[in-house]
N, C-alpha and C positions, 0 to 999 in steps of 0.2 A: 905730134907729141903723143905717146904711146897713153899717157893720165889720161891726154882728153877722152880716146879713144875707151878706155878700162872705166870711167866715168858715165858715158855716152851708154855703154852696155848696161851697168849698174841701174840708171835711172833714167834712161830713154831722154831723145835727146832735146824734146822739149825741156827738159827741165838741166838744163847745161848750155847754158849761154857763154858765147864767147866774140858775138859782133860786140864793137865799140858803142853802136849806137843803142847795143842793149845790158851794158856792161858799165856802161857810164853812168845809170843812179845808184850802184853799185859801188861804185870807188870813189865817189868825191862824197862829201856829209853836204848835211843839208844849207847850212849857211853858204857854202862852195869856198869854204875859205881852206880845207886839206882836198889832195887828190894825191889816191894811190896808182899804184898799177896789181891787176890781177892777170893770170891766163885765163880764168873762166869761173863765173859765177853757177853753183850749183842750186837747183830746189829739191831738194829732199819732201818728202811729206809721211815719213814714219821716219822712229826715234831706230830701228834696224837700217831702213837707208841711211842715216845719219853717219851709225857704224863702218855703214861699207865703203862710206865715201873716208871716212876717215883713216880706214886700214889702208887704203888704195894711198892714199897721199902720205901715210909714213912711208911704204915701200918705196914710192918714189922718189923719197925724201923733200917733200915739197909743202913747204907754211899754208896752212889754213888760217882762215880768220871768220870764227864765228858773228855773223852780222843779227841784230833783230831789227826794230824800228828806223836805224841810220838816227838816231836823233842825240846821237854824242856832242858834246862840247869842248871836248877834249882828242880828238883825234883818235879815239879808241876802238873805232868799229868798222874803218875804213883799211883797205891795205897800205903798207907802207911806200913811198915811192922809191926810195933805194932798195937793195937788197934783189933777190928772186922775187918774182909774181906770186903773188898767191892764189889757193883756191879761197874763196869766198863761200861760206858755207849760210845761206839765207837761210831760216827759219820762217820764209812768209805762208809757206803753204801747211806746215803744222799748227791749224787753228781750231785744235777741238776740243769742246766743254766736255771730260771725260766723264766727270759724275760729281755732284751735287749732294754730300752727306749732311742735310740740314739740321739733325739732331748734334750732330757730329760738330757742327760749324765749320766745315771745310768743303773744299772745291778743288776734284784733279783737271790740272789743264795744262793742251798746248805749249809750246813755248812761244811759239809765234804768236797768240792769241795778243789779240790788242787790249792795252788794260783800259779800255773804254767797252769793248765785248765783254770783260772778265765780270766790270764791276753793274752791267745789264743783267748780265745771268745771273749773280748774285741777288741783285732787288726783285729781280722777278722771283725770288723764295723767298723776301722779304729779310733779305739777308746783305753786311754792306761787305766790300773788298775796299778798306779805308785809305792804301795807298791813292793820289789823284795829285797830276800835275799838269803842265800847262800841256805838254806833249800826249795826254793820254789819247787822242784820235787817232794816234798815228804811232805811237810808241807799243815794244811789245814785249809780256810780259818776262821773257828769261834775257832779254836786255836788261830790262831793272833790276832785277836779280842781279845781274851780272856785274853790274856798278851798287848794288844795297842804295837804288833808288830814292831820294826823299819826298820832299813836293809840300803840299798846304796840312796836311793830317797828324803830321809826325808830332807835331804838340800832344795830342790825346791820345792814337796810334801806333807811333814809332814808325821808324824807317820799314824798308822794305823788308829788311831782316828779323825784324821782329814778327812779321805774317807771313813767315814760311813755316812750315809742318815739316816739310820732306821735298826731296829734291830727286831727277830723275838724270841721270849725264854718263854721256859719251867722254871715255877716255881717251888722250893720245895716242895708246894704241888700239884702240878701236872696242874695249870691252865696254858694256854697259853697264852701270851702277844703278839699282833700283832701290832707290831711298822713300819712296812717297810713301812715309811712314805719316798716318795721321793721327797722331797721336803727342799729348802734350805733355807727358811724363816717357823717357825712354831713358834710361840710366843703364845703356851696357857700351860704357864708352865715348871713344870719343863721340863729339857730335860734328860727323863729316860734310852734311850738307855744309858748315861756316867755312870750309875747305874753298867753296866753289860761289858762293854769297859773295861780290864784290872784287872776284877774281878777274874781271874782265875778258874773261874767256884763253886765259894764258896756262890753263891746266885742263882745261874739259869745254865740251858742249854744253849746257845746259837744254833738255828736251821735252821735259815735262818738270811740274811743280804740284805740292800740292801745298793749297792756300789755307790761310786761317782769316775766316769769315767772324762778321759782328753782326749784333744785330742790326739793323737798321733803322737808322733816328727815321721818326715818323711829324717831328716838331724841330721846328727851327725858331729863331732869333737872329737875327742878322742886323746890323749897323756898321755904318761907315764916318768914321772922326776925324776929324781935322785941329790936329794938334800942330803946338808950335815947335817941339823938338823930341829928338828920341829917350832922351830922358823923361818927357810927360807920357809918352808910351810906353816904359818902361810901367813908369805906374802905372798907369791903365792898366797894363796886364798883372799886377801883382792883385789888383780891387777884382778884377773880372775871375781870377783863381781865387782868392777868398770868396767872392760872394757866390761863385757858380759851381764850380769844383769840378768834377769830372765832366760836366755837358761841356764843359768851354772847349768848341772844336779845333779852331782855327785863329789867328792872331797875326793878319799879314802884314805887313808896313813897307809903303814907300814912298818917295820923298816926290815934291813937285816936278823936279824935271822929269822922274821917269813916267810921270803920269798923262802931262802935256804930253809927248810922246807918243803914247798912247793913244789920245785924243787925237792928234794930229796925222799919225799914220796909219790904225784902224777905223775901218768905216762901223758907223753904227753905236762908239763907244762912245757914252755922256758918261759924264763926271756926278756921283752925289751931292758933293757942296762945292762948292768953288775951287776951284782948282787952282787958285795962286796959294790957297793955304804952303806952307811949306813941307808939311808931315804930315800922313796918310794911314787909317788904321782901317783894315777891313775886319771883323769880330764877327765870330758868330757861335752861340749855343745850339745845342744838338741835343735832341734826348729821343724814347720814344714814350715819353707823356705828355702831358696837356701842353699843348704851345702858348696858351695863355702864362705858364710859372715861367717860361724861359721868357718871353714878353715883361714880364714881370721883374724878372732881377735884370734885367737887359737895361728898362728904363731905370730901375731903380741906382744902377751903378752909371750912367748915364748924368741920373739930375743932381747927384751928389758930387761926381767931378766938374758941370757946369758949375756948379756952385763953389767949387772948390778953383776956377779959372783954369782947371787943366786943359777940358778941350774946350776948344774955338768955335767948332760947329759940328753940328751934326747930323746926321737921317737913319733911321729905321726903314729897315724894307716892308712893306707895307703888302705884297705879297709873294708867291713862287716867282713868278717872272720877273718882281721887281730882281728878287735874290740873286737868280739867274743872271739876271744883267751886271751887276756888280759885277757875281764870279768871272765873266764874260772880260770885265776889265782888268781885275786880277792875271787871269790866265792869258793874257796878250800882249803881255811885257816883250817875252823873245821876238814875237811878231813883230810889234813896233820897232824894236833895237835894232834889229837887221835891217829894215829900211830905213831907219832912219840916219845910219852911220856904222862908221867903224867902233865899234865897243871893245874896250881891253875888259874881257867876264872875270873874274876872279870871286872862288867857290870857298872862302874861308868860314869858319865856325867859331866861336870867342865862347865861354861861359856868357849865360843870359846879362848878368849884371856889368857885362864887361864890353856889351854892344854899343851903347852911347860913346866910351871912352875909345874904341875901336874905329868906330866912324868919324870920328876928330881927328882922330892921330892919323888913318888911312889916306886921309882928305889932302893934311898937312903932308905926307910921304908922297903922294902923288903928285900934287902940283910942286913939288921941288924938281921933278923931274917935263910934265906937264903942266906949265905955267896957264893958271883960269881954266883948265879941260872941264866942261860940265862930268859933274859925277854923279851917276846914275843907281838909287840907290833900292834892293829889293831886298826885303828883310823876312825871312821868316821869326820871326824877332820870338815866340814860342820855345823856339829852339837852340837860337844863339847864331843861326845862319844867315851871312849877309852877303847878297852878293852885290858886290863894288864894284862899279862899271865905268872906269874913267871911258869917255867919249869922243871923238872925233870926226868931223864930217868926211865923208869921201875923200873930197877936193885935199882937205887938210892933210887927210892919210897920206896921200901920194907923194906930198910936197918933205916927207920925210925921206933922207938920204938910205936909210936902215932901220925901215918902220918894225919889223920883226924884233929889233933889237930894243927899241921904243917898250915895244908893248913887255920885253922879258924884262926888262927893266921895271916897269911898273908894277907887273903884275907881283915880281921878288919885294919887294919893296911894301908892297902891300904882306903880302906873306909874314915878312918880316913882324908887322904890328899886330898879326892874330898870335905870331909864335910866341911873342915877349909877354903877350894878354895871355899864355895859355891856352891857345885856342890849335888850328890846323889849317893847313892850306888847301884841305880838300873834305868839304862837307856832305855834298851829294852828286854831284858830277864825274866822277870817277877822276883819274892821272892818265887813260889814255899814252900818247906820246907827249903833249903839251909840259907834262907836269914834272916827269921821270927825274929831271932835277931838283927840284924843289922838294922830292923825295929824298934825292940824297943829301941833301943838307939838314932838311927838317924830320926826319925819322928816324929814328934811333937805330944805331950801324945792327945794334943785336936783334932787332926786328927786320932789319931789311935782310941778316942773314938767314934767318930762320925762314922768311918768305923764297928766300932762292933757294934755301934745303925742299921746301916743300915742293916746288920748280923743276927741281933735276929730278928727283922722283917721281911726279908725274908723268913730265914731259922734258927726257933727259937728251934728246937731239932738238928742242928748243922750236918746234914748228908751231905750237900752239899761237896766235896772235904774238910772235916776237916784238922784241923791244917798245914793248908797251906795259905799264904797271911797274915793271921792278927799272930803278934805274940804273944807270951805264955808273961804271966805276968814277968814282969822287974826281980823278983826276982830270975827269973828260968833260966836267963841271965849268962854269963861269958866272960870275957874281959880277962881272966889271957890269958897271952902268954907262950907257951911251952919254952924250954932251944933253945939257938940257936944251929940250926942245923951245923955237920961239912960241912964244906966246900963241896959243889959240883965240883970235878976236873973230 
């Protein structure tokens, strides 16, 4: 193949993989539940080689698929298995902190840089990078970009999108665009970095970024609640923004099954109160003053909802390692799920007030199709993001005739009850391949055409990460619902 070859020169040929056995973490995601096919995974390590591999692959007319972390849940970062092979354009070996403007509060970096490196280098100026989620060890930064990432911060923070400055990307034809503008007023225009924010990589590389830093809280508060439904979390959180205001960092909620879960297939996780409680509130205030005022309205919002019978029980963390350990369980939901079963993930967003009545109606739409399925529930409940995990054991899985069809049924279904709540089927996971339908039913036909305008002028022979993010024509759609499945006992 003459690419390999034009490749092979480009970037020497360690960095142009094409055995199976080195090509393989490459095309399947991490779960192993998509696998594409590629002719050869490249390593670039400058945002120029990036260019040259990309000019090389329009001439030859052949899809690229920019990869960072592999840590999609939607099939979005993986090649496709029908179609032509792709080249796989990794991002692992561009991992460099380019510079630190601490008056400035920004950081230019990598793309490949791991947002666990990002958010190091940051503290060590004494400075935060407030995006954090469970994949941050392994996740890399112009992947989150690429999908406008969420995670545990977005309450206080925002998305990913809200902490970019400036952006740095490889065109489909191979020109570079240098945006790493750091600067928080720029009024000549559009603002093109939102071009490439949550594009999935179907217009441009993303190569470099530059970040919007916080200070760094230097004082915490942390507690874990055990409430009896998501409506007393609800309040909870309305008491904890009245009484805390801006320190209130985090608000995570989830429900006893996904907890046991947890407990049961990560090593090392204990539970703060009892674990049969039914609902689960992880809280925590953040500032950089005295940890005694955040201690202070912590208990104080605390002994007024005992007293008020909203929560069941409670604990304070009592120190860093205690806090730590919490987070620890918080962030090992994905972990646990994947061994523990077949999960249907569903990434939908409600208005805040609208999550309680979201999770009722979800529950009831699922088990019509999923009779008893444990439903696994993870809430960034701050945000209005819930993700709703009807469950299946392995064994279960298999005993279905058209499990794929199973889970598009559910997951529609569920859809369904965030769209009628005003909410979306895709809150921080990106649409990948998984979703593309559900796009064309739930988003508005004049915003899906406006995304294909932007599409064909980017990337107007279509190589960018094809048939991923925009989806196939309405006709090529299907809404039928498979027979209800028997009973999961």
């Amino acid at each position: 193949m003459p690419l390999l070859s034009d490749l092979t020169q480009l970037l020497g040929a360690g960095a142009v993989l094409t055995e199976a056995a080195e090509v393989a973490g490459y095309v399947e995601d991490w779960r192993g539940r998509y696998r594409g096919r590629a002719c050869c995974v490249v390593l670039p390590s400058t945002t120029e080689q990036v260019a040259a591999v990309v000019r090389a692959c329009a001439a030859a007319g052949v899809p690229v698929v920019p990869q960072g972390g592999n840590t999609s849940l939607c099939e979005g970062a993986v090649p496709r298995a029908d179609g032509e092979p792709a080249v796989v354009i990794s991002l692992a070996r561009m991992r460099r902190i380019r510079s630190i403007d601490v008056a400035n509060n920004s950081m230019v970096v990598d793309a490949g840089c791991v947002l666990a490196s990002i958010q190091a280098a940051a503290a060590a100026e004494g400075r935060l990078y407030p995006v954090s989620l469970g994949a941050e060890g392994s996740c890399q930064i112009g992947g989150n970009i690429a999908t406008n990432a969420g995670g545990t911060g977005v309450l206080r923070y925002g998305n990913t999108r809200e902490n970019i400055l400036g952006l740095e990307v490889v065109l489909p034809d191979g020109r570079i665009w240098d945006g790493l503008y750091g600067l928080r007023k720029n009024n000549t225009g559009f603002d093109l970095k939102h071009v490439f924010i949550g594009s999935e990589g179907t217009v441009g590389v993303i190569t470099g970024a530059t970040l919007k830093l916080h200070p760094l809280p230097s004082a915490h508060a942390t507690a874990w609640l055990a409430l009896a439904s998501p409506q007393a979390a609800l309040e909870m959180l309305g008491r904890f923004q009245q009484r805390a205001g801006g320190s209130l960092s985090a608000f995570e909620m989830i429900n006893d099954v996904q907890l046991r879960i947890v407990l049961e297939h990560v090593a090392g996780r204990r539970a703060p109160v009892d674990p049969s409680h039914p609902w689960h509130v992880l809280v925590e205030l953040a500032d950089t003053g005295a940890e005694a005022v955040l201690v202070d309205a912590l208990q104080e919002v605390l002994a007024q909802a005992l007293d008020a019978g909203l929560v069941l029980d409670a604990a304070v963390a009592s120190s860093g390692a205690q806090r730590a350990a919490w987070w620890e369980v918080r962030h090992s939901v994905s972990e646990g799920n994947k061994k523990a079963g077949m999960g249907i993930n569903t990434d939908p967003a409600v208005p805040v007030s609208a999550v309680p009545a979201f999770i009722e109606r979800a529950t009831e739409a699922a088990h019509r199709i999923l009779p008893g399925a444990p439903i696994i529930v993870v809430a960034h409940l701050g945000d209005g993001n819930v993700h709703f995990i009807p469950q299946a054991s392995f064994e279960q899985w298999r005993r279905f005739d058209d499990a794929d069809a199973v889970a598009h049924a559910v997951k529609h279904a569920v859809n369904e009850v965030a769209h009628a709540l005003g909410g979306t089927f895709s809150a921080e996971h990106g649409i990948g391949q998984v979703l593309t339908e559900e796009m064309a039913l739930f988003k508005p036909a004049v915003e899906i055409d406006l995304m294909r305008g932007i599409k064909r002028l980017l990337d107007p022979h279509d190589l960018f990460n094809p048939g991923r993010l925009l989806p196939p024509p309405l006709s090529t759609t299907t809404t039928q619902r498979p027979p209800v499945a028997k009973e999961l006992q």
